[in-house]
N, CA, C and O atoms as a MOPAC input file, in Angstrom:
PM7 MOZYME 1SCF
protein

 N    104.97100 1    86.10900 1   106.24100 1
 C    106.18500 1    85.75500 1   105.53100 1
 C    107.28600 1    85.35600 1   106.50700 1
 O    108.18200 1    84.57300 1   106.19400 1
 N    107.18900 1    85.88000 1   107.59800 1
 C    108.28100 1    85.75200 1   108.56400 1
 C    108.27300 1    84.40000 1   108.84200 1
 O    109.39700 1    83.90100 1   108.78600 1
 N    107.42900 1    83.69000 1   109.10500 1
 C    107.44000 1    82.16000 1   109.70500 1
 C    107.34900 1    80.88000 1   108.52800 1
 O    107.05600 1    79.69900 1   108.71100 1
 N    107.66600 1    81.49300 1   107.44100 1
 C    108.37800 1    80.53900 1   106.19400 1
 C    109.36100 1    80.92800 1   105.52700 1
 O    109.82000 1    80.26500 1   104.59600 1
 N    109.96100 1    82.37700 1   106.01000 1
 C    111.30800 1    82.20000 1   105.41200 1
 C    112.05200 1    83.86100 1   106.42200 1
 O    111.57300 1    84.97800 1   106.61800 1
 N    113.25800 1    83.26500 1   106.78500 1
 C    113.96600 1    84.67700 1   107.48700 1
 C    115.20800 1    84.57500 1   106.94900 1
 O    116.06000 1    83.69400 1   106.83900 1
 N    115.04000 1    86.10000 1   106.54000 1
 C    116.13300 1    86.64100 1   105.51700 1
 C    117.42400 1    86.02200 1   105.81900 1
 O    117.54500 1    85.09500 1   106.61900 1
 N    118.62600 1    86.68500 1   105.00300 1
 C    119.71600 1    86.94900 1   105.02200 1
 C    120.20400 1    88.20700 1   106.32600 1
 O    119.57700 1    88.69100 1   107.26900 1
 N    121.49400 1    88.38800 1   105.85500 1
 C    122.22900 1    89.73800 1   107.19100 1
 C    121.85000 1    90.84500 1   106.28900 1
 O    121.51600 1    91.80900 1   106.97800 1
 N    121.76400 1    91.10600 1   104.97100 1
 C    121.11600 1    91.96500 1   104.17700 1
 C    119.41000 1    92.59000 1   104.17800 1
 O    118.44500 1    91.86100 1   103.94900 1
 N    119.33000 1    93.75300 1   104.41800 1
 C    117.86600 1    93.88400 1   104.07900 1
 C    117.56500 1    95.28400 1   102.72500 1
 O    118.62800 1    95.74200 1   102.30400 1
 N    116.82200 1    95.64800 1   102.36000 1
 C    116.44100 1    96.49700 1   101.46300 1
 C    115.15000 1    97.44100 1   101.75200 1
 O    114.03000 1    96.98700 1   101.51900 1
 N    115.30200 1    98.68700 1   102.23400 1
 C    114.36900 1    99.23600 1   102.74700 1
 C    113.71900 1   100.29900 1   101.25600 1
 O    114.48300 1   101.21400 1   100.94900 1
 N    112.53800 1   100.18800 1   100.48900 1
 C    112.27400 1   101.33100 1    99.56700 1
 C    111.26800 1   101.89700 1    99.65000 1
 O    110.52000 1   102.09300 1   100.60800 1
 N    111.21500 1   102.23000 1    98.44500 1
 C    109.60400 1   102.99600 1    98.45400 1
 C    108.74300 1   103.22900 1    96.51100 1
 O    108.43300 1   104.22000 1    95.84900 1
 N    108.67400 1   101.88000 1    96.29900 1
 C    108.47000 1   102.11700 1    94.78500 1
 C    106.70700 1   102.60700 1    95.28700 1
 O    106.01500 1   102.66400 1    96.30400 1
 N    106.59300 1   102.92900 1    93.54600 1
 C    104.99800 1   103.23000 1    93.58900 1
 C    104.10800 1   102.34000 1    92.41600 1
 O    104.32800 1   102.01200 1    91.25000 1
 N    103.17300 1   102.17000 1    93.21900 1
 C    102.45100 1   101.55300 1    92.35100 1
 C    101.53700 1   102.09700 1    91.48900 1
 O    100.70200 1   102.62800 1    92.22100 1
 N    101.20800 1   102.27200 1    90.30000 1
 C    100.31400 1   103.23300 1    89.48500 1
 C     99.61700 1   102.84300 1    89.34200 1
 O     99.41100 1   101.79500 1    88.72800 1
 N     98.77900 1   103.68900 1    89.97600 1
 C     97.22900 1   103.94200 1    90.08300 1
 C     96.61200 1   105.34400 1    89.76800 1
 O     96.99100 1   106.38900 1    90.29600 1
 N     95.56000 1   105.23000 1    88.79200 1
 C     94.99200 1   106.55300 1    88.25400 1
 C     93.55700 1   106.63300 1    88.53500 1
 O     92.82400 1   107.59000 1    88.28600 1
 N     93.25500 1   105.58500 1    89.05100 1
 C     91.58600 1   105.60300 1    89.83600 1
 C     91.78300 1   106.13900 1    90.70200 1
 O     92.89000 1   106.53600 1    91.06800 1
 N     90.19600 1   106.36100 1    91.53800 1
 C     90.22600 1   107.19300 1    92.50400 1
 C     90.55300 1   106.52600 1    93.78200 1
 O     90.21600 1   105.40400 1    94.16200 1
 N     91.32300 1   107.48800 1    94.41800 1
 C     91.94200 1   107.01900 1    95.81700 1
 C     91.73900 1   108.13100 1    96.70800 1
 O     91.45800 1   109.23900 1    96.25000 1
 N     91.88600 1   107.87600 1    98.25100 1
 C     91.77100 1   109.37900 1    98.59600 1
 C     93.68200 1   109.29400 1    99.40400 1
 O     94.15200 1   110.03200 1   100.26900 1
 N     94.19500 1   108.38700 1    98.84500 1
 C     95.70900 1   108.76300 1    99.57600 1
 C     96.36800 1   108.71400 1    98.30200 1
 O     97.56700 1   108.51800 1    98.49900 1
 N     96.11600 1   108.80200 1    97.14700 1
 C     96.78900 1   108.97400 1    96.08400 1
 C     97.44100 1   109.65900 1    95.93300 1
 O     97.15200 1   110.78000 1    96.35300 1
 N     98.77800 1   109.46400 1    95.22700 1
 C    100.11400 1   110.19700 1    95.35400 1
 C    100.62300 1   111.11200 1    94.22000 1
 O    100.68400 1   110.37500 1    93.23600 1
 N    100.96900 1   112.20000 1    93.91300 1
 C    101.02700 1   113.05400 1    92.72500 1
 C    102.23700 1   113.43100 1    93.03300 1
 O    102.36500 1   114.39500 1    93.78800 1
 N    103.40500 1   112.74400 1    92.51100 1
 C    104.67900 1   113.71600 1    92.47800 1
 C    105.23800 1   113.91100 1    91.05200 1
 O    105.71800 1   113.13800 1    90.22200 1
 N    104.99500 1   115.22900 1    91.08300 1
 C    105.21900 1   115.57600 1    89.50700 1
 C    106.84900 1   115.48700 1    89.21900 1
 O    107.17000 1   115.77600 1    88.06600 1
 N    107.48100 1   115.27000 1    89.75800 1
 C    109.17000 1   115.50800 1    88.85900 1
 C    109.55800 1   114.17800 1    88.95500 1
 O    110.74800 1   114.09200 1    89.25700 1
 N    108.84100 1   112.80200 1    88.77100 1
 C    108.87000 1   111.34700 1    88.82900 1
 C    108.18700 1   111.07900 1    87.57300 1
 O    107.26600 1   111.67600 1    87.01500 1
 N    108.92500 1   109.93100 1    87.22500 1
 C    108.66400 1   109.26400 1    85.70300 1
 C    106.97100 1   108.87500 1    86.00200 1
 O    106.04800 1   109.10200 1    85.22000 1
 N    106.88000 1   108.31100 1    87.18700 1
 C    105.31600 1   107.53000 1    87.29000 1
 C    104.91300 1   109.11000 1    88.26100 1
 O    105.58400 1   109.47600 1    89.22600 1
 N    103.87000 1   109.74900 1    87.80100 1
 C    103.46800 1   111.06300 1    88.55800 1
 C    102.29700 1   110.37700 1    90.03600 1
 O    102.35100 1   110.56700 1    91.25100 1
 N    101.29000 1   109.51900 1    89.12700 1
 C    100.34600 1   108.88800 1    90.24000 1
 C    100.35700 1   107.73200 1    90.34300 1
 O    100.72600 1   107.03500 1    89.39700 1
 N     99.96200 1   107.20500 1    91.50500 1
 C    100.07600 1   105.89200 1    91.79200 1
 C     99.85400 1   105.81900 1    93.50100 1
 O     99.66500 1   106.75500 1    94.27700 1
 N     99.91300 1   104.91000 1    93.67400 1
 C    100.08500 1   104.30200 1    95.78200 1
 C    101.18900 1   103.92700 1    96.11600 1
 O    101.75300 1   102.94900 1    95.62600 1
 N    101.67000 1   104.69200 1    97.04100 1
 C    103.09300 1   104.84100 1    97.33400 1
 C    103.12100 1   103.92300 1    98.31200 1
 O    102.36400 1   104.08600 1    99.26900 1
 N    104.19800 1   102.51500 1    98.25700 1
 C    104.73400 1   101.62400 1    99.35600 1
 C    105.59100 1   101.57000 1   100.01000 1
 O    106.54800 1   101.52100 1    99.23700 1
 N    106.09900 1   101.53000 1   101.39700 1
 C    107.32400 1   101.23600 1   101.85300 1
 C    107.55600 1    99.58500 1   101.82200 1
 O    106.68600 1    98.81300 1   102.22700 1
 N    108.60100 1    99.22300 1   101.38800 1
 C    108.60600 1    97.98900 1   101.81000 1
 C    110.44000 1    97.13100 1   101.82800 1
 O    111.58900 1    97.16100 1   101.38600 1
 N    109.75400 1    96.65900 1   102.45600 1
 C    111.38600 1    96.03500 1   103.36000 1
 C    111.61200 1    94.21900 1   102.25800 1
 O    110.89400 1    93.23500 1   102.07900 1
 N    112.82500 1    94.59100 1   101.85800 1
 C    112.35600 1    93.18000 1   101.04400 1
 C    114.07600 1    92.67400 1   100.92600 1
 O    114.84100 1    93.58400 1   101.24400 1
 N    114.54400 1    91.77900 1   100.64600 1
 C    115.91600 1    91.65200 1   100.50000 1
 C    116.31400 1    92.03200 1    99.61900 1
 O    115.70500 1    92.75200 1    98.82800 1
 N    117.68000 1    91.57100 1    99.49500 1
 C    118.82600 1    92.37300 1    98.34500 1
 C    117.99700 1    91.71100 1    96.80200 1
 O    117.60500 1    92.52500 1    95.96500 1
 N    117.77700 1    89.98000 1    96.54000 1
 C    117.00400 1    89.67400 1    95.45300 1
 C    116.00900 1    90.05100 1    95.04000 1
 O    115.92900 1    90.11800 1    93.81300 1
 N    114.79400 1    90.46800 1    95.88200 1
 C    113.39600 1    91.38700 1    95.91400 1
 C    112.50200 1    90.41300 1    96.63600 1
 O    111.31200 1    90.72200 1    96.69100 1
 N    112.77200 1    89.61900 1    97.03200 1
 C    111.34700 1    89.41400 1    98.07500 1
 C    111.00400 1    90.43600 1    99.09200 1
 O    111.84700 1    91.11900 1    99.67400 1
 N    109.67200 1    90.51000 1    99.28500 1
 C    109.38400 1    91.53600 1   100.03400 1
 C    108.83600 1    91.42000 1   101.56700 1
 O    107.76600 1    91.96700 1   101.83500 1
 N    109.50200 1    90.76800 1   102.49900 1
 C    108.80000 1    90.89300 1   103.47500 1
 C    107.93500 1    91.40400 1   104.61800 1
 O    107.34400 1    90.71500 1   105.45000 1
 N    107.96000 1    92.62800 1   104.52500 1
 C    106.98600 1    93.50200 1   104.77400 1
 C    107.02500 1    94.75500 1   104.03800 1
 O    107.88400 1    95.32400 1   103.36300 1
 N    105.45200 1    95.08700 1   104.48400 1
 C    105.38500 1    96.32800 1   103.53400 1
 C    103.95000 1    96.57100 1   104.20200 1
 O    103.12100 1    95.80300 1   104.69100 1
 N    104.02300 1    98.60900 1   103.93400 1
 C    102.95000 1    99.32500 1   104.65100 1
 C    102.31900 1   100.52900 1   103.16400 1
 O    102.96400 1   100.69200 1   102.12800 1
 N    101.51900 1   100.93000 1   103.34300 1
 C    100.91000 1   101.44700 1   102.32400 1
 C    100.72600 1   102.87400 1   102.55900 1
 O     99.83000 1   103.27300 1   103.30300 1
 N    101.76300 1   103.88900 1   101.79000 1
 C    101.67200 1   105.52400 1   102.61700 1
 C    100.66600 1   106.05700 1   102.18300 1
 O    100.50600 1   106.23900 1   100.97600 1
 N     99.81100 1   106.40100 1   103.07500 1
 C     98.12500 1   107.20200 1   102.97400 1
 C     98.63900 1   108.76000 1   102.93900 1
 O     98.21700 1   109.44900 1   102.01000 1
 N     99.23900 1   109.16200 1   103.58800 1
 C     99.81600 1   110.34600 1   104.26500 1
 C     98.53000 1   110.97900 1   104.78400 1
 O     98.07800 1   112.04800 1   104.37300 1
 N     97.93500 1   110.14100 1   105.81600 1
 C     96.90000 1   110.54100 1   106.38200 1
 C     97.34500 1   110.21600 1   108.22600 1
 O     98.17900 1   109.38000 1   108.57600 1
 N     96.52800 1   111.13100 1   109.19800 1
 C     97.05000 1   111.30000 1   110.29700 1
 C     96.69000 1   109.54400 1   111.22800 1
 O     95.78700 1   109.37100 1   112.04600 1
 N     97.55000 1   108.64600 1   110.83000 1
 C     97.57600 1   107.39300 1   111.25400 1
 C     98.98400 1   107.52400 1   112.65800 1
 O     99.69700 1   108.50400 1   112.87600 1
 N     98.99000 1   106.02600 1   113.47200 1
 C     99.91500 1   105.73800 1   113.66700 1
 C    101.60700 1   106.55900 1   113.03300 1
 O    102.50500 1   107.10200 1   113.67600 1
 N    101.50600 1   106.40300 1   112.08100 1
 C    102.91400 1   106.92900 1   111.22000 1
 C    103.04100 1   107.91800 1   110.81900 1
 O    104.11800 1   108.23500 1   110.31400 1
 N    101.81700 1   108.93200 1   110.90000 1
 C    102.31100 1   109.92000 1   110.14800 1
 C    102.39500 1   111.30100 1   111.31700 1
 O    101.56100 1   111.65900 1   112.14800 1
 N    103.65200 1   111.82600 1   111.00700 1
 C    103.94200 1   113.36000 1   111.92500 1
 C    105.44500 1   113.55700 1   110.98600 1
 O    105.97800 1   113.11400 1   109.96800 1
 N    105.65300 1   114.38100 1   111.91900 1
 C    107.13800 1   114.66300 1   111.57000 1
 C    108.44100 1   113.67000 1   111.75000 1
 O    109.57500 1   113.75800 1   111.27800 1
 N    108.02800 1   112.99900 1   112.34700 1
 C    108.89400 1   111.90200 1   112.78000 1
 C    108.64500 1   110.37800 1   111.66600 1
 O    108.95000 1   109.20000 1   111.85400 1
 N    108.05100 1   110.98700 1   110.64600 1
 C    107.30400 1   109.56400 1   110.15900 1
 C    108.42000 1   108.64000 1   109.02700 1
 O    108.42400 1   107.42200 1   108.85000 1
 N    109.15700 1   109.50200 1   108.48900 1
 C    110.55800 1   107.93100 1   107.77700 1
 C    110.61900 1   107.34900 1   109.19000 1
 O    110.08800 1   106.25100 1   109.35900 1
 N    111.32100 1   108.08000 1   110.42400 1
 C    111.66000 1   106.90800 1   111.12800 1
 C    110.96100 1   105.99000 1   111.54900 1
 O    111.37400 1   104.84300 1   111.37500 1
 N    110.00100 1   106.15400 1   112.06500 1
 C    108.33900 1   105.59300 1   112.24300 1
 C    108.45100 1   104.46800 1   111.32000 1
 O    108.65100 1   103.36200 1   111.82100 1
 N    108.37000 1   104.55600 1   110.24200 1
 C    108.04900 1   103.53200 1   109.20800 1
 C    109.35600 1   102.80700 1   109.02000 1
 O    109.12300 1   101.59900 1   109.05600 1
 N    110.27200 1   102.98200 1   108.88700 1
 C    111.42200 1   102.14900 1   109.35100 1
 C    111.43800 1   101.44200 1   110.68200 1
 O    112.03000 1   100.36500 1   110.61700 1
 N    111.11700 1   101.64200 1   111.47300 1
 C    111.49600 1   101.23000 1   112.86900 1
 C    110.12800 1    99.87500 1   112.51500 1
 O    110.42700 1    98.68200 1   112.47200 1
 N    108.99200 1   100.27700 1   112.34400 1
 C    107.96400 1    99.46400 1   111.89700 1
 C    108.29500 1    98.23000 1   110.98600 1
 O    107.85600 1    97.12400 1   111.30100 1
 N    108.94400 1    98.37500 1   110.03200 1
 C    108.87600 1    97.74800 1   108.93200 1
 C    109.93600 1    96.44400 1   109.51200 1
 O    109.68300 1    95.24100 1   109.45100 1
 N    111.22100 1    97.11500 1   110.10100 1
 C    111.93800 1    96.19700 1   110.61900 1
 C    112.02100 1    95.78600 1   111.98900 1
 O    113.02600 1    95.27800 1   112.48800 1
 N    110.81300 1    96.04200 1   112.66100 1
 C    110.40300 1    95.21900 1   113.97300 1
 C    110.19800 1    93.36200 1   113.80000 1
 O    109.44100 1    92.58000 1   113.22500 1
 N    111.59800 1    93.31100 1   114.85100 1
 C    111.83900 1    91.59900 1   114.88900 1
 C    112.56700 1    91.34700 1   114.47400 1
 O    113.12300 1    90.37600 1   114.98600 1
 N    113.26600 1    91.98600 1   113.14000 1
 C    114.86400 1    92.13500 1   112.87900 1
 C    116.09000 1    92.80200 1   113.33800 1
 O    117.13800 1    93.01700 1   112.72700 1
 N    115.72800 1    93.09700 1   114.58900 1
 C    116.45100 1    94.29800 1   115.24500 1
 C    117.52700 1    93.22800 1   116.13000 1
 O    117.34900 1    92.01100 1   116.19300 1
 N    118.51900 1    93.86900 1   116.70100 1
 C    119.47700 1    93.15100 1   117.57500 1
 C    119.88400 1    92.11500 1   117.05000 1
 O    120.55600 1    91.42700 1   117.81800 1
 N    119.74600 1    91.69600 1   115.99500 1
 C    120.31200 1    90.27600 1   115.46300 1
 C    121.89900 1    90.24000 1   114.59900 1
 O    122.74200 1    89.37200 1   114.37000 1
 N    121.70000 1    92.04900 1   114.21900 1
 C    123.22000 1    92.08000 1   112.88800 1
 C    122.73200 1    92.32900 1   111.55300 1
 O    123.42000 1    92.56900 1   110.56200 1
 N    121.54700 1    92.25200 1   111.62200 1
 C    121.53100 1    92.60200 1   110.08900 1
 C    121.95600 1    94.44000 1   109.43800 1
 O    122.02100 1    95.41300 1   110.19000 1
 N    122.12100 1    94.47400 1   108.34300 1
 C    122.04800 1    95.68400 1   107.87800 1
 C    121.39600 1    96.17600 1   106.59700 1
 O    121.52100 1    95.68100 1   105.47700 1
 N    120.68300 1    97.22900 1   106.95100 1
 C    119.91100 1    97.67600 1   105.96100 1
 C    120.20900 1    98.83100 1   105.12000 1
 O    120.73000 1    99.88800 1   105.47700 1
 N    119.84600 1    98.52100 1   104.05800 1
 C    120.05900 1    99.26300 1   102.74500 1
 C    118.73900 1   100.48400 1   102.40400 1
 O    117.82000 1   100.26000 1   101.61500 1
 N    118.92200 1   101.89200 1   103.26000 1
 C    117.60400 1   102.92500 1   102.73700 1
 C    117.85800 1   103.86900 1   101.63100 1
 O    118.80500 1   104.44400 1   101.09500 1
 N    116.37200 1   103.74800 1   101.52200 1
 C    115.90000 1   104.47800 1   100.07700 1
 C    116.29100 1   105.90500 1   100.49900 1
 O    116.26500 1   106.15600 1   101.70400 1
 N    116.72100 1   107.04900 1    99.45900 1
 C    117.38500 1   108.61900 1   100.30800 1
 C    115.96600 1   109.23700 1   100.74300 1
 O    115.92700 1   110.41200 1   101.10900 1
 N    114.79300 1   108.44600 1   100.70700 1
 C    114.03800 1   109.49000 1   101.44600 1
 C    113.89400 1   109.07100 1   102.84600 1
 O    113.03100 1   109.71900 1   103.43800 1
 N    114.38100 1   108.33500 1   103.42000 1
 C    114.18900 1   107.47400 1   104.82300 1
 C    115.50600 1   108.11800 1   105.86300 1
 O    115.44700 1   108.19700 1   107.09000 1
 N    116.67000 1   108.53400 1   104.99200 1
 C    118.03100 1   108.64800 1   105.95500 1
 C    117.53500 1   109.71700 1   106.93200 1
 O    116.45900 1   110.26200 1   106.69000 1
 N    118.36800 1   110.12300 1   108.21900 1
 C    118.36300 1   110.88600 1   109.11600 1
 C    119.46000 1   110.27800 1   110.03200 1
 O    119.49600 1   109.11400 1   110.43100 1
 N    120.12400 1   111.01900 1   110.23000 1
 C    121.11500 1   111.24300 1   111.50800 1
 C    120.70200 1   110.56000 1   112.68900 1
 O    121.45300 1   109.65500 1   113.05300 1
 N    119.53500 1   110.81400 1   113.47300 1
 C    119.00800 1   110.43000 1   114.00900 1
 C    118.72200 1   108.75500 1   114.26700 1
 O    119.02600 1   108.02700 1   115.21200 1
 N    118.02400 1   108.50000 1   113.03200 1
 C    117.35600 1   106.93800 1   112.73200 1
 C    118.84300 1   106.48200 1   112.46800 1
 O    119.10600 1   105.45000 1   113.08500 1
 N    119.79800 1   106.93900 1   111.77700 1
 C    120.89900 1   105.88500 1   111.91700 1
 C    121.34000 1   105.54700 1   113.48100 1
 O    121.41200 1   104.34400 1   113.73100 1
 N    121.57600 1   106.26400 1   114.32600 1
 C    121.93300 1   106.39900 1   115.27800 1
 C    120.66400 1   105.20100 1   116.31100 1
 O    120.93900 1   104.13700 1   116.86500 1
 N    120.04400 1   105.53400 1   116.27700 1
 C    118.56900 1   104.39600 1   116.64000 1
 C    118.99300 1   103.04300 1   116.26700 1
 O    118.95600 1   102.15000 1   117.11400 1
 N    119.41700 1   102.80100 1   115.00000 1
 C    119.46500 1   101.62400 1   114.54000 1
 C    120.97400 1   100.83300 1   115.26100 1
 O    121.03800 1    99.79100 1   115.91400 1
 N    121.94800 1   101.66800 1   114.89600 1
 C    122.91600 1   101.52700 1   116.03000 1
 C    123.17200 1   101.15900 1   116.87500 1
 O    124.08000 1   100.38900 1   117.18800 1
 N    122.21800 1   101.76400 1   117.56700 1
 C    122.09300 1   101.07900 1   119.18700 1
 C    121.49800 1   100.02800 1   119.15100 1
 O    121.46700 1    99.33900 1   120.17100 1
 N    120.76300 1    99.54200 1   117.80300 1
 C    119.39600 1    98.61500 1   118.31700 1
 C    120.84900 1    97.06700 1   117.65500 1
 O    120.43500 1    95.92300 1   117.46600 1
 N    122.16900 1    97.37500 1   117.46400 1
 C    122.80600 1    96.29800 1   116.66700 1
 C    122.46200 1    96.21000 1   115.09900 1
 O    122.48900 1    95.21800 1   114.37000 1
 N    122.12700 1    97.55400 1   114.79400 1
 C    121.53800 1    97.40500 1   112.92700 1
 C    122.38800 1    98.22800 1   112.17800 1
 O    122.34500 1    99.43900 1   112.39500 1
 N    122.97500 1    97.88400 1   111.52800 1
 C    123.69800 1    98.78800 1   110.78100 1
 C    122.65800 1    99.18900 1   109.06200 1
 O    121.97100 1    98.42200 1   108.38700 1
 N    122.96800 1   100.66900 1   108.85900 1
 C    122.14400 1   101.21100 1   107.39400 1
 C    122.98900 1   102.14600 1   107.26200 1
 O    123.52700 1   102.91300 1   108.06100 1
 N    123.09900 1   101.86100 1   105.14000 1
 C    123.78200 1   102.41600 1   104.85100 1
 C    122.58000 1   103.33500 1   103.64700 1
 O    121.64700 1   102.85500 1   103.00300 1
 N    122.96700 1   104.45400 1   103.69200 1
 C    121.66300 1   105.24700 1   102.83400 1
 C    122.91400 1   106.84200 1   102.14300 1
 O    123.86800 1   107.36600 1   102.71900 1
 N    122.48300 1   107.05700 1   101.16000 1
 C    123.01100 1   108.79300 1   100.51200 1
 C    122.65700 1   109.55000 1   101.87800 1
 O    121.51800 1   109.25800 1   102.24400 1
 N    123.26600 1   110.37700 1   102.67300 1
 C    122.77600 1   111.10600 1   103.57500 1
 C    122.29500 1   112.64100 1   102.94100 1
 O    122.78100 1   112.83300 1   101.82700 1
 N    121.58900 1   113.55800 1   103.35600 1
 C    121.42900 1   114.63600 1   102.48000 1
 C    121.61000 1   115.78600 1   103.65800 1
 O    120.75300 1   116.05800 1   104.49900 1
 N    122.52400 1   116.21600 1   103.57100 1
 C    122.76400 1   116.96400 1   104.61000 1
 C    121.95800 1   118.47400 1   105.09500 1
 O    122.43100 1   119.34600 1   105.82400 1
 N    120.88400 1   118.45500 1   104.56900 1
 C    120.16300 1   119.34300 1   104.30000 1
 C    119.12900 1   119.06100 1   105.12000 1
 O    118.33600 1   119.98000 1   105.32400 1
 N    118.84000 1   117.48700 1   105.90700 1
 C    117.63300 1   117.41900 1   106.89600 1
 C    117.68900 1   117.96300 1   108.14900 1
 O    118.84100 1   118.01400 1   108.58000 1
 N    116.94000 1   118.34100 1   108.80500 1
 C    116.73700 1   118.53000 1   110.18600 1
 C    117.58900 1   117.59500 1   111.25300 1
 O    117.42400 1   116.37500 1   111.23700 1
 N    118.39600 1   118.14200 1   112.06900 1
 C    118.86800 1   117.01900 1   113.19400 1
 C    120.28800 1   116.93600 1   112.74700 1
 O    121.08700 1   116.55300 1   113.60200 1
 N    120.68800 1   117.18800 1   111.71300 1
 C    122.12100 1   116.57300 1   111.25000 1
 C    122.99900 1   117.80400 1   111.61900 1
 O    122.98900 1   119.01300 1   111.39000 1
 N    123.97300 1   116.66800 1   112.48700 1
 C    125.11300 1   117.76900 1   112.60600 1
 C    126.19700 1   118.05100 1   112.11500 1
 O    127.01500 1   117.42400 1   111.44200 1
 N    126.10200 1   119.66100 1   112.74800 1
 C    127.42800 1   120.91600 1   111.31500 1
 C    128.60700 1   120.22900 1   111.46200 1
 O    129.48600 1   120.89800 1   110.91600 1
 N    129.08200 1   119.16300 1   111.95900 1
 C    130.23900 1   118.95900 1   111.45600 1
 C    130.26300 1   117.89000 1   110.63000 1
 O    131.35400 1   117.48200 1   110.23100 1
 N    128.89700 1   117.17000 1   110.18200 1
 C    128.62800 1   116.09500 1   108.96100 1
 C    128.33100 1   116.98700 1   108.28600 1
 O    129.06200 1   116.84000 1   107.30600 1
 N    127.31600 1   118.46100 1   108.00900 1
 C    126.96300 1   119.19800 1   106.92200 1
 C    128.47300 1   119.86500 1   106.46100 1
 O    128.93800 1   119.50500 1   105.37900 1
 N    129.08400 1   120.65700 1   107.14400 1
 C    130.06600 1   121.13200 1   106.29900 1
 C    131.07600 1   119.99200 1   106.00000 1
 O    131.65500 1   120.32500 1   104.96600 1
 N    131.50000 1   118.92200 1   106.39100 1
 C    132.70500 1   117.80000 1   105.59200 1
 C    132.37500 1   117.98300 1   104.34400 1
 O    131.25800 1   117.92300 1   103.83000 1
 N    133.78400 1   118.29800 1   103.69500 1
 C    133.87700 1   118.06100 1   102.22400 1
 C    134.47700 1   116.72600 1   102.12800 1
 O    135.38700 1   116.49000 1   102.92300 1
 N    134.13800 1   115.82100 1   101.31000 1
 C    134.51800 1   114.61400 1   101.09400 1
 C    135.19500 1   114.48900 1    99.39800 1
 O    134.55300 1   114.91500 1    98.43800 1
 N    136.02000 1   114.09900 1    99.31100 1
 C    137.28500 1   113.94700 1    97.69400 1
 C    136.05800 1   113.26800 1    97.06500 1
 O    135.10300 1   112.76100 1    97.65400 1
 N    136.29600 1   113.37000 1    95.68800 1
 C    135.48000 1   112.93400 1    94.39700 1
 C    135.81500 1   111.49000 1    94.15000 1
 O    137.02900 1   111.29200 1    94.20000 1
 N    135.10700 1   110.44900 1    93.90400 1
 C    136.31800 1   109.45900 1    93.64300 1
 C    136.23600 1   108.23800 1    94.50500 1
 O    137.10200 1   107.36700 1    94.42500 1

């Protein structure tokens, strides 16, 4: 996709699922979601929905998967868009303190819900109270 069309300064980082109820062995069961099973995608696509890349979560011990693996798959997804200015838009399961800070440096700006409740984030972003509004 890259060598017939390069985005906008906008990107869109998510993670819809695709439903699937056959057998898989990376099949995804999250019960407090409207779609419970299906094959879970990351994929990087613009603000309209084209999708220019996209990886398929096995949650099996690949390349991507450890503890480190949103950033992993972010850093992946938007390899070659880096240093240019763009900014990306993540899904709240991708944010981290950390990976913003990565992107930062790399000239990328992302804007994501932060949840102050992950690993790495610091007490003076967890305790800010921020006005309603």
């Amino acid at each position: 996709m890259a060598e017939a069309y390069y985005p906008g300064r906008e990107l869109v980082l998510g993670g819809p699922m695709v439903l699937w109820r056959g057998r898989l062995v990376f099949r995804e069961n999250i019960r407090n979601k409207h779609h419970k099973y299906g094959v879970k995608l990351c994929t990087l696509s613009t603000p309209n929905g084209m999708v220019q890349k996209f990886a398929v979560y096995t949650d099996m011990a690949d390349d991507l998967g450890d503890n480190q693996h949103a950033k992993k798959v972010v850093i992946y997804l938007i390899q070659g868009k880096l240093n240019v200015g763009h900014s990306v838009y993540l899904d709240n399961y991708y944010n981290s303190h950390d990976l913003a800070r990565s992107l930062l440096e790399q000239k990328t700006h992302c804007t994501v819900t932060l949840r102050t409740a992950r690993k790495n984030t610091p007490r003076a972003i967890q305790k800010t109270r921020l006005k309603k509004g």
